[in-house]
C-alpha positions as CSV (number, residue, x, y, z in Angstrom):
1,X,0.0,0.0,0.0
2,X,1.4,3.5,-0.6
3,X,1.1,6.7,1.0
4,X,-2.6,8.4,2.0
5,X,-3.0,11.9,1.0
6,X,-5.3,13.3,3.7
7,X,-4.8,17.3,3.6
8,X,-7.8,18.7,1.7
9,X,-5.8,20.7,-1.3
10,X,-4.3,17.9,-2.3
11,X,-7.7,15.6,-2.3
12,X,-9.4,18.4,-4.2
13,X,-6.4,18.8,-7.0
14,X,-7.2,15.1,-7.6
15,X,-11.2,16.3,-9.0
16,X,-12.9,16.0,-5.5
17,X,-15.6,18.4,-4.7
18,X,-14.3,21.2,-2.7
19,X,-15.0,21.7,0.6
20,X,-15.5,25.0,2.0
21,X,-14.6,28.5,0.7
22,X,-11.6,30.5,1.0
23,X,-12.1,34.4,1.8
24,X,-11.5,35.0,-2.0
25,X,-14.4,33.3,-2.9
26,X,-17.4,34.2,-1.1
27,X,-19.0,37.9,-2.6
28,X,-21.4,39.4,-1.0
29,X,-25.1,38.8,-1.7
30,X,-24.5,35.5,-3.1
31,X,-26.8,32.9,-1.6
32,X,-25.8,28.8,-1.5
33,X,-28.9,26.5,-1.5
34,X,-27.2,24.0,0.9
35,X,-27.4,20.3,-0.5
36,X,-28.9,17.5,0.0
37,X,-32.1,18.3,1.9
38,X,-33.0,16.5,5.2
39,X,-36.3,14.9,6.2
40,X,-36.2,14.8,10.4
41,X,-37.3,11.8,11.7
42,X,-38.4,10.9,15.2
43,X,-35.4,8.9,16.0
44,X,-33.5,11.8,15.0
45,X,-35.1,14.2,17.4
46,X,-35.7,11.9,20.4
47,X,-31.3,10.5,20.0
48,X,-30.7,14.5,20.0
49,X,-32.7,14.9,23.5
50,X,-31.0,12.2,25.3
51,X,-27.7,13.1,23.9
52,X,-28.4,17.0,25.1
53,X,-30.4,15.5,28.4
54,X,-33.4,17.9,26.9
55,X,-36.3,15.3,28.3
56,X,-38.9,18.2,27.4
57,X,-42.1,16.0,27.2
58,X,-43.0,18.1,23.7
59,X,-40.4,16.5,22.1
60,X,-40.5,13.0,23.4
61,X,-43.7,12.0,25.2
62,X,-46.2,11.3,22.3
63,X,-49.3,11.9,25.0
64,X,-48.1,14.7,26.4
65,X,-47.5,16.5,23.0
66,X,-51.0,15.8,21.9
67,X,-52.5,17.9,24.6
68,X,-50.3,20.8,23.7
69,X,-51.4,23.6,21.5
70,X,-49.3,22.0,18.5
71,X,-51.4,18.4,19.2
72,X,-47.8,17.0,18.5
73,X,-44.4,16.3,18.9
74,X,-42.4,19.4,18.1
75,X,-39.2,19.3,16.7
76,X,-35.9,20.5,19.5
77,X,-35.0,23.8,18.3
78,X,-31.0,23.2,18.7
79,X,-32.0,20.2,16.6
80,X,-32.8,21.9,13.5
81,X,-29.8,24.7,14.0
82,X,-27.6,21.8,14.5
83,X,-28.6,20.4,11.8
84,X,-28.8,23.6,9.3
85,X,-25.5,24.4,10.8
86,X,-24.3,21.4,9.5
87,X,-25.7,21.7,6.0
88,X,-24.0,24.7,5.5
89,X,-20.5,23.6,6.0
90,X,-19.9,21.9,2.6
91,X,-20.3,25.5,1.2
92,X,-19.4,28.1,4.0
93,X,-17.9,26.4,6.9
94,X,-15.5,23.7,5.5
95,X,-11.8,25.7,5.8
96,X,-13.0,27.5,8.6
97,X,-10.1,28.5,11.3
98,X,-13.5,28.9,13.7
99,X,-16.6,29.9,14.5
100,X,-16.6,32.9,15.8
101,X,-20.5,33.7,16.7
102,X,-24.0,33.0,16.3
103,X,-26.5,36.0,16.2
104,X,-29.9,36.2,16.2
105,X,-31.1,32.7,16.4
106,X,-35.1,32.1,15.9
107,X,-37.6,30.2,15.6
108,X,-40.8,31.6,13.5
109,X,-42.2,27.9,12.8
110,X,-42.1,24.6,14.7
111,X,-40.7,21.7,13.1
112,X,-42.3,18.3,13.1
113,X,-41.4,14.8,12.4
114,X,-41.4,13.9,8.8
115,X,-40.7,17.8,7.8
116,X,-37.8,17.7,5.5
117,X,-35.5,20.6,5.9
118,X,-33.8,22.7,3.2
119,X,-31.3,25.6,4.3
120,X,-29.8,28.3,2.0
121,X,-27.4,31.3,3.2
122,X,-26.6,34.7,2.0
123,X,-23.2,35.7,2.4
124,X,-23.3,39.1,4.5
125,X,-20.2,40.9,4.6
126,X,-16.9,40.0,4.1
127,X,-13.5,41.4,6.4
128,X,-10.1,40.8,5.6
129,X,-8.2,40.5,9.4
130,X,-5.9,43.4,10.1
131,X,-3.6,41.4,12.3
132,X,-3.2,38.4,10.4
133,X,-2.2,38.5,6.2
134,X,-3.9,35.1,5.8
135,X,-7.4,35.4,7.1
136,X,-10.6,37.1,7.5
137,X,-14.1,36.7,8.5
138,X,-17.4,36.1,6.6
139,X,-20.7,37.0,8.1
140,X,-23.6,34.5,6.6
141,X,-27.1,34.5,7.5
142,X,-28.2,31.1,7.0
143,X,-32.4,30.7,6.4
144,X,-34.1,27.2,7.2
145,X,-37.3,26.4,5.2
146,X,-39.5,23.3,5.6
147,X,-41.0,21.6,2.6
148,X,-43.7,24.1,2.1
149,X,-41.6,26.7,2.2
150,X,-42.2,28.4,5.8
151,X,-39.4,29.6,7.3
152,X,-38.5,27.5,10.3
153,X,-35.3,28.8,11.7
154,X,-33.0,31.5,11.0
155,X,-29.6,32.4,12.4
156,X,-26.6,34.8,11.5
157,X,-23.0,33.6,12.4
158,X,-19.6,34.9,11.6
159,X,-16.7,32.6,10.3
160,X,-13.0,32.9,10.4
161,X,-11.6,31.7,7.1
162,X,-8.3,31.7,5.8
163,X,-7.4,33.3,2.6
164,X,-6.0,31.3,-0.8
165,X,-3.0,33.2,-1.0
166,X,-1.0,35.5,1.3
């Protein structure tokens, strides 16, 4: 056996699908449609309470949700930003240095199970660090829309990115 490439330049240069932006290629006002979509299922949400010890009865007690004024199981709100969060990365997130910030996190809409989820984000402003030559920050608002189109969760965050070139 020979020798694994694992850094990502090198795995891209081969024809793989880039991951992640560098500054130099986000513009502002552009807007990614984050793919592939995600249908939530109820395994998904209840695994995401127990691993977060959120025991909420809305989100895991089938009775107790059916008395509530959504007659249902809702969907954990960290849940579906999680999981938007982690649509996103492909396209804004993948060469990140960190995550600097979420802002503004909401809810309009609950999610339930069987709602597939589709995110998109608009790329907000770019800054080129003073400090540091090779990075800057890019701040993306990221939009979260079920399969009819409402608006389930929105969220702005800003990214630390490094640049192509120095």
């Amino acid at each position: 056996m020979g020798t694994v490439d694992t850094d990502g330049p090198t795995r891209e240069a081969s024809g793989a699908h880039p991951y992640g932006r560098y500054l130099e290629e986000f513009e502002v006002g552009a807007v990614y449609k984050h793919w592939p979509a995600k249908t939530v299922t109820e395994a998904d949400d209840h695994l995401f309470c127990l691993l977060t010890m959120n025991h909420h009865p809305l989100h895991i007690n089938d009775v107790y949700a059916a008395q509530s004024q959504q007659g249902r199981n809702v969907v954990v709100g960290p849940y579906v930003y999680s999981l938007a969060l982690g649509m996103s990365v492909s396209d804004i997130s993948g060469k990140a240095i960190a995550n600097l910030a979420t802002e503004e996190l909401s809810h309009p809409a609950p999610v339930f199970h069987g709602d597939t989820l589709f995110a998109e984000t608009e790329v907000l402003e770019i800054t080129p660090s003073r400090s540091k030559p090779d990075r800057g920050t890019v701040r993306v608002h990221t939009r979260v829309l079920n399969q009819d189109g409402t608006l389930v969760a929105e969220f702005k965050r800003l990214v630390l990115v490094p640049k192509r070139e120095v």
